[in-house]
C-alpha positions in Angstrom: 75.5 128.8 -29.7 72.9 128.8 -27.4 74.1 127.7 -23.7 72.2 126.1 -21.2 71.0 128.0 -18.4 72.2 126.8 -14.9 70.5 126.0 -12.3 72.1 126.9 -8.5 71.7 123.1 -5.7 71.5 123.9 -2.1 75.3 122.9 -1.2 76.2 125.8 -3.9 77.1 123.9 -7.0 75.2 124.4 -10.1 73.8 122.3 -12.7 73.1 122.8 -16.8 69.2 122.9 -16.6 69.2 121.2 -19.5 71.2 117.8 -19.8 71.5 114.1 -22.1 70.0 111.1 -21.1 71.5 107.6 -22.3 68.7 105.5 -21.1 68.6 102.2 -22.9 71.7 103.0 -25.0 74.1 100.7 -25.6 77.5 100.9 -24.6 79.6 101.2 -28.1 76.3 103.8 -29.1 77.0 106.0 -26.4 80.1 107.0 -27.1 79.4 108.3 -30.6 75.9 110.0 -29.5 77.6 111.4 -26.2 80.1 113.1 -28.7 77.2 114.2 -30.7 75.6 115.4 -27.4 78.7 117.7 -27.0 78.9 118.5 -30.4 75.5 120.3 -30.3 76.4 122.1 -27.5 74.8 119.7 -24.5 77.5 119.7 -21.3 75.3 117.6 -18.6 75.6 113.8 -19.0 73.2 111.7 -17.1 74.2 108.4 -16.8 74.1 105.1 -14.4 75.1 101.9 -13.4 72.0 99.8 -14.7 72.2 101.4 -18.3 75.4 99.6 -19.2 77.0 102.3 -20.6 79.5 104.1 -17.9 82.4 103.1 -20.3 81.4 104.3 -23.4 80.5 107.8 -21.7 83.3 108.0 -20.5 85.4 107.5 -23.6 83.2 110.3 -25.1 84.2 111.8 -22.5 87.8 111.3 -22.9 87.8 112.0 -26.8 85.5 114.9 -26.8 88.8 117.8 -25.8 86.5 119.4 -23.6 88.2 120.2 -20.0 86.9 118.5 -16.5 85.5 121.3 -15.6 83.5 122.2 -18.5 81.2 119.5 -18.7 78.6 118.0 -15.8 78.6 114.2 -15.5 76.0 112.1 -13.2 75.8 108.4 -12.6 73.9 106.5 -10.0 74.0 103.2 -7.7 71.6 100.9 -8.8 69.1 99.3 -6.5 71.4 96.0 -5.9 74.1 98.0 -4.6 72.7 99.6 -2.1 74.0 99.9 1.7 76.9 101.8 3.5 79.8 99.8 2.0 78.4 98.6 -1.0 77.8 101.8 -2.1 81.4 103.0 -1.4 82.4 99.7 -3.5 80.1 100.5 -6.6 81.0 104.1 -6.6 84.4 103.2 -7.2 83.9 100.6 -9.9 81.8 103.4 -11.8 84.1 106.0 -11.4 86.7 103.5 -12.5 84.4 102.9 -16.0 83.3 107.1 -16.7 87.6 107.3 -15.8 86.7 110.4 -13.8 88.7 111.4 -10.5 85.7 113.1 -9.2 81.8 113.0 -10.1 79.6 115.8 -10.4 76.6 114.3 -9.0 75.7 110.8 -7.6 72.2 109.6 -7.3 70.4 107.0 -5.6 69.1 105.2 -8.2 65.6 104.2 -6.7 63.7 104.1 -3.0 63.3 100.7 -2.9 61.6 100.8 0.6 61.5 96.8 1.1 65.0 96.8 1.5 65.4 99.5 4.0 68.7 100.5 3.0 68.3 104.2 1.3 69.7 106.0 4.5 72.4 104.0 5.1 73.3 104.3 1.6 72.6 108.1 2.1 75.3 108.0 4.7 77.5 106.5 2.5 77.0 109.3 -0.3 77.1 112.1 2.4 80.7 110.5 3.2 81.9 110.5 -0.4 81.0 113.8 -0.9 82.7 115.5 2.7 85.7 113.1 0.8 85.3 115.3 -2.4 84.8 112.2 -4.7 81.5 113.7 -5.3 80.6 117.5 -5.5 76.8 117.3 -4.9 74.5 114.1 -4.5 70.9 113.6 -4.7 68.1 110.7 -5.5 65.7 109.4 -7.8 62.7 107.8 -7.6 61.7 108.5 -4.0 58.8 109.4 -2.3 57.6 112.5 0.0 58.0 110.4 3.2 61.5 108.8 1.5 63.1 111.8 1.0 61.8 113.1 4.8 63.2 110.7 6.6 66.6 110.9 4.4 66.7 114.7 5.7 65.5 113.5 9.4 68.3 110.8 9.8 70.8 112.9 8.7 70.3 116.5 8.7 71.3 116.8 4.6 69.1 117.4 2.3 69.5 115.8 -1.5 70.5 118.7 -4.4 67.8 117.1 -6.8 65.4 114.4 -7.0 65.2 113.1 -10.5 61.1 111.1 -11.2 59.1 110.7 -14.2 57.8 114.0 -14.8 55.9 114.7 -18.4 52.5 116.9 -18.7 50.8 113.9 -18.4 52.2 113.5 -15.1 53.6 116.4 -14.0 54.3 115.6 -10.5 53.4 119.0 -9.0 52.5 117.9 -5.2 56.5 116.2 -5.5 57.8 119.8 -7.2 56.0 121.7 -4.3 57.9 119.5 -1.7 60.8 120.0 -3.8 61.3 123.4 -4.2 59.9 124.1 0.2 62.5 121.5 1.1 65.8 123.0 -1.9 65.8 120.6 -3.5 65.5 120.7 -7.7 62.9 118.5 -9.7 64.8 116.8 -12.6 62.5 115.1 -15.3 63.5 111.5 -16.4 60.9 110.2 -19.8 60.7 113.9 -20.0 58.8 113.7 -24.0 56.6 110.6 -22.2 56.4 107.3 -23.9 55.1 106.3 -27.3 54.8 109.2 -29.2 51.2 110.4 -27.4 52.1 113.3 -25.7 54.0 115.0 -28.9 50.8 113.9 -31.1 48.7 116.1 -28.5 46.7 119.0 -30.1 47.6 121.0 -27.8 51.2 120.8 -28.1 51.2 120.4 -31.9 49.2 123.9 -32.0 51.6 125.4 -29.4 54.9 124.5 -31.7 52.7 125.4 -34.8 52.8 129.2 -33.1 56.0 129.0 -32.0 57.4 127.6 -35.5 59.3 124.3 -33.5 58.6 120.8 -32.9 56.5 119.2 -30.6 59.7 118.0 -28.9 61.2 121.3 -28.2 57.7 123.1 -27.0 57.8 120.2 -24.3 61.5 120.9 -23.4 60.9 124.3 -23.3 58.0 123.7 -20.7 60.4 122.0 -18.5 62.9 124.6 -18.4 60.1 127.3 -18.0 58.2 125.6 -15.0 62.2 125.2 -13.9 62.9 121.3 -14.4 66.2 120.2 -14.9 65.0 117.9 -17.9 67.2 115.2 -19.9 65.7 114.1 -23.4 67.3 111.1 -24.6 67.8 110.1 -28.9 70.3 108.6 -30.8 69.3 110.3 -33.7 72.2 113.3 -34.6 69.3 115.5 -35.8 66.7 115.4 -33.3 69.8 115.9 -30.8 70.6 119.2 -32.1 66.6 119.7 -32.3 66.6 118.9 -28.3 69.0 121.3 -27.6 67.9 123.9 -30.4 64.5 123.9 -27.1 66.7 126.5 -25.7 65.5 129.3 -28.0 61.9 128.4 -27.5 60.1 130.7 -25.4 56.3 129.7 -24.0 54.2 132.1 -22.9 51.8 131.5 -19.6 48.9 131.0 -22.0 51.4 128.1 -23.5 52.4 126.9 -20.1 48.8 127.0 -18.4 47.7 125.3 -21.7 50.4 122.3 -21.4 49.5 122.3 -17.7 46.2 121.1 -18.1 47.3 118.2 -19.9 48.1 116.4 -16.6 46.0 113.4 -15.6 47.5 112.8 -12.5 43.6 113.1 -10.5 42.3 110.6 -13.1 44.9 108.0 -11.6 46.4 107.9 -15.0 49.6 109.6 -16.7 52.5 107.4 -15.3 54.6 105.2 -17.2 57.4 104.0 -14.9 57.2 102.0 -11.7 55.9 103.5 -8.6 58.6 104.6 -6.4 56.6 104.4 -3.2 56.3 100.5 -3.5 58.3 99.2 -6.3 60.9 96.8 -5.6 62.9 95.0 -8.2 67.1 94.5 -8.5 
C-alpha cells in the first residue's frame, strides 16, 4: 500500500500530506468512516470542535489497533471559545472527547477579527504546546495581516494555515505568504462544492489520460503544487479512491492546465466565508 508522503512544519514535526476530513459528519458516522479511513491506508485525521464529532473519532481511534504514534490527529477551538483561558478550557474538553493524552496539531478554527481575541488565544496554544499537550499548532481561516500580527505579537509562527483552496480558488498570493513565512498551506473543500469543478473538461480530459477519476487528478494536484489536502466522503469506495490519488502523477502540462482554472481575478471561485471579515459563533 501506497503511503502518504510527509510533509516536514517549521518546529520539526511532520505531517501525512495527505489526510481525512469529517466535515458535516455526524458523530455515530464517524466512527465507522474514520475506521474505513484507516482501513485504506489514511493516518491524518482532521477534525474539530464545531463538527460534533470529536467522540466518534476518537472511538475509531480507539478501535482501530493502530499505535499513538502511528496515526496524526488534528482538532480545533471553535470561534466561541476563543481567548487565553477559554482556550485552555475547550482544549481540554476536546482532548477529553478524541481520549487522547496529547494532540498532534491544534488549530484556531477561524480569524474572527471583531472579536479581537486570535492572539491571546495564540498565547494560549503557544502555552499548551511549550506544556507538550500539543506537538505543533497552527490556524485556519486567517488572513495575510492575521497571521502577521500573530508572528509580530509573539515571535512564533503557525506550522500550517488550513483555507479554502480548490482550482477555482487556488489561493496563490496566501501560498506565497505561506511558504516565505514556513508555514504549510492545507486545503479545506479541497474537490470544491457541487460537483462543478470534477465536471470540468479540463479535469475530465486530464484523468481520461491519466486512467483515474476526476477526484484523484484534483488530489493529485494538491499534493503536486505541495498542499496538505483533506477530501472528505462517507462513501467506503470513493475513500479508497481518495487515497488511491497517491499513485497519480500530473505532469506540468496537467498542473499549468488545472492552474488556469482559477477565477480568483474575476472575484469569483470561493465558496466559504471570507476570513478577513466574517464573524459568526
Amino acid at each position: 500500500m501506497t503511503s502518504s508522503p510527509e510533509l516536514t512544519f517549521n518546529d520539526g514535526n511532520t505531517i501525512p500530506q495527505l489526510g481525512y476530513g469529517v466535515w458535516q459528519v455526524e458523530d455515530d458516522v464517524a466512527e465507522k468512516v474514520v475506521g474505513q479511513a484507516f482501513e485504506a491506508g489514511f493516518r491524518h485525521i482532521d477534525t474539530a470542535k464545531i463538527y460534533g464529532n470529536e467522540a466518534g473519532v476518537g472511538r475509531a481511534i480507539a478501535s482501530s489497533g493502530l499505535k499513538p504514534e502511528e496515526i496524526f490527529i488534528t482538532t480545533k477551538l471553535w470561534n466561541s471559545d476563543q481567548g487565553y483561558e477559554s482556550t485552555l478550557k475547550a482544549f481540554e474538553e476536546s482532548m477529553e472527547r478524541l481520549g487522547l493524552e496529547t494532540l498532534d496539531l491544534y488549530l484556531i478554527h477561524w480569524m474572527q477579527p471583531k472579536q479581537q481575541k486570535y492572539v491571546d488565544t495564540w498565547k494560549a496554544l503557544i502555552e499548551l504546546q511549550k506544556q507538550g499537550r500539543v506537538k505543533s499548532i497552527g490556524v485556519s481561516n486567517f488572513s495575510k495581516e492575521g497571521l502577521q500580527e500573530l508572528i509580530d505579537a509573539t515571535g512564533v509562527v503557525p506550522a500550517i494555515h488550513q483555507i479554502e483552496l480548490h482550482p477555482f480558488f487556488n489561493q496563490a498570493d496566501l501560498r506565497e505568504f505561506g511558504a516565505a513565512n514556513g508555514i504549510l498551506t492545507q486545503a479545506w473543500s479541497p474537490l470544491g462544492q457541487g460537483g462543478e469543478l470534477l465536471e470540468s473538461a479540463v479535469i475530465k480530459e486530464i484523468a481520461a489520460k491519466h486512467d483515474a477519476t476526476p477526484a484523484q487528478v484534483v488530489i493529485a494536484w494538491h499534493l503536486a503544487i505541495g498542499n496538505v489536502v483533506i477530501p472528505k466522503s462517507v462513501t467506503e469506495s470513493r475513500i479508497r479512491e481518495n487515497y488511491a490519488a497517491l499513485d497519480v502523477t500530473l505532469d506540468e502540462t496537467d498542473i499549468k492546465a488545472i492552474n488556469g482554472l482559477d477565477r480568483t481575478a474575476e472575484g469569483a471561485g470561493r465558496i466559504g466565508p471570507d476570513p478577513a471579515v466574517s464573524d459568526f459563533a
